[in-house]
C-alpha positions as CSV (number, residue, x, y, z in Angstrom):
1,X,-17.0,-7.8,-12.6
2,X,-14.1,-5.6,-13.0
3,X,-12.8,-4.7,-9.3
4,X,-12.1,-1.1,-10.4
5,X,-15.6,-0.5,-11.1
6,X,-16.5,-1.8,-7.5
7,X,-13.9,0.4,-5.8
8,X,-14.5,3.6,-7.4
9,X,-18.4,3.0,-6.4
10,X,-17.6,2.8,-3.1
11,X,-15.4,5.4,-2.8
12,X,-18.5,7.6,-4.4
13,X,-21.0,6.3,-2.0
14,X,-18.6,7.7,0.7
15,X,-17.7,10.8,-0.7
16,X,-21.6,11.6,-2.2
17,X,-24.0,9.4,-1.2
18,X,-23.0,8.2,3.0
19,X,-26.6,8.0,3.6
20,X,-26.9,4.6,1.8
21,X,-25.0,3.4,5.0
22,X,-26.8,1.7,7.8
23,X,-26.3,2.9,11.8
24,X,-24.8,-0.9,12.0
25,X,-22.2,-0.6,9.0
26,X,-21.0,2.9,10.3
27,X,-19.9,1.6,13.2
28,X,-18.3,-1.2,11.5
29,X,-16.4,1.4,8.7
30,X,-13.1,0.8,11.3
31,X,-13.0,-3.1,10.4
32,X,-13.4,-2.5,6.8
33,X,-10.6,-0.1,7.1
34,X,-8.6,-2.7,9.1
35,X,-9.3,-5.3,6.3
36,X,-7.8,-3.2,3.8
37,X,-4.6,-2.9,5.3
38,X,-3.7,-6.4,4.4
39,X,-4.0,-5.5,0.4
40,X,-1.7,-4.2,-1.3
41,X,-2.8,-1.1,-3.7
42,X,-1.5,-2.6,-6.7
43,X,-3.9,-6.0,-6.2
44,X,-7.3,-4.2,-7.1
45,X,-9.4,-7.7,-7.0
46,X,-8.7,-8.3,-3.3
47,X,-9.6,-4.9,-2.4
48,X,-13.0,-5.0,-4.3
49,X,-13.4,-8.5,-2.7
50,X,-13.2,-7.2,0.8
51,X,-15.6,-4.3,-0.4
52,X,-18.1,-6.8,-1.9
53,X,-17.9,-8.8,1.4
54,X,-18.7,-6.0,3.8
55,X,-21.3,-4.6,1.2
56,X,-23.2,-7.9,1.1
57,X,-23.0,-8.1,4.6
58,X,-24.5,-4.7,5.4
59,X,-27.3,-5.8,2.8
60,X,-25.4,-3.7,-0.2
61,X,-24.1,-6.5,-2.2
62,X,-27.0,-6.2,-4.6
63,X,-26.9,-2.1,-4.7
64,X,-22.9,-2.4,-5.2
65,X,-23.4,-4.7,-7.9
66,X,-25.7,-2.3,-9.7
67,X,-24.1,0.6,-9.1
68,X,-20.7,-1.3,-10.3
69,X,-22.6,-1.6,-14.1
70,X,-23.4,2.3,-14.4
71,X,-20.1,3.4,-13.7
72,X,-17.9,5.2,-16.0
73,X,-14.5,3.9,-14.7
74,X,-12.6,6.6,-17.3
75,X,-13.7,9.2,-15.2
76,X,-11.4,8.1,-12.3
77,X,-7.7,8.8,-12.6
78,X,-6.7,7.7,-9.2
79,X,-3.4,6.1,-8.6
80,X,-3.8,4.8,-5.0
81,X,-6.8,3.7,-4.7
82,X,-6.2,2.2,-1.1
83,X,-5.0,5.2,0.6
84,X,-8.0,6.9,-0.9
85,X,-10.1,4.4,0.3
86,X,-9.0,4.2,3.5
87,X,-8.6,8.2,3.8
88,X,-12.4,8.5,2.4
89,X,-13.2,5.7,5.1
90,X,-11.9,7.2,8.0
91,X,-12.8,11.0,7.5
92,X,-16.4,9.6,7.1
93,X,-15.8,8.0,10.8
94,X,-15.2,10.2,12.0
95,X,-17.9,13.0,10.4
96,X,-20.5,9.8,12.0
97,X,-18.4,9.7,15.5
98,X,-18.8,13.5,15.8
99,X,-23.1,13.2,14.5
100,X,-23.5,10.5,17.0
């Protein structure tokens, strides 16, 4: 599957859809973040491998995968997908933190 496909999903699901998150992978959105750090942001298969890891372990592997079909990957224009990853990743953090 073409790792821009997964990325740009995920990046959705955080921007439009952070209910499909669990309590469990919420609190675990920091390690993912950690995880990322390690790619570089011009290697897009490592970064939609980490995000197919932490989705199949948070029972979303299967909903990513879907989700990864459907998607128009034309209608993303983003350059850095890393920083916006990780910048999606944390403000949703901490909207969760302050919920809690």
């Amino acid at each position: 599957m073409e790792p821009k496909r997964i990325i740009i999903v995920f990046i959705k699901w955080l921007q439009n859809n952070p209910d499909i998150f669990l309590p469990e992978a919420w609190q675990e959105l920091p390690d993912l973040n950690e995880n990322l750090a390690f790619c570089d942001d011009d290697e897009l298969f490592p970064i939609a491998h980490t995000l197919s890891k932490w989705c199949a372990k948070h029972q979303l592997g299967d909903k990513l995968k879907q989700a990864a079909l459907q998607v128009d990957v034309n209608e993303s224009h983003a350059k850095n997908y890393l920083q916006l990853l990780q910048q999606n990743i944390q403000k949703r953090y901490n909207a969760f933190l302050t919920s809690s």
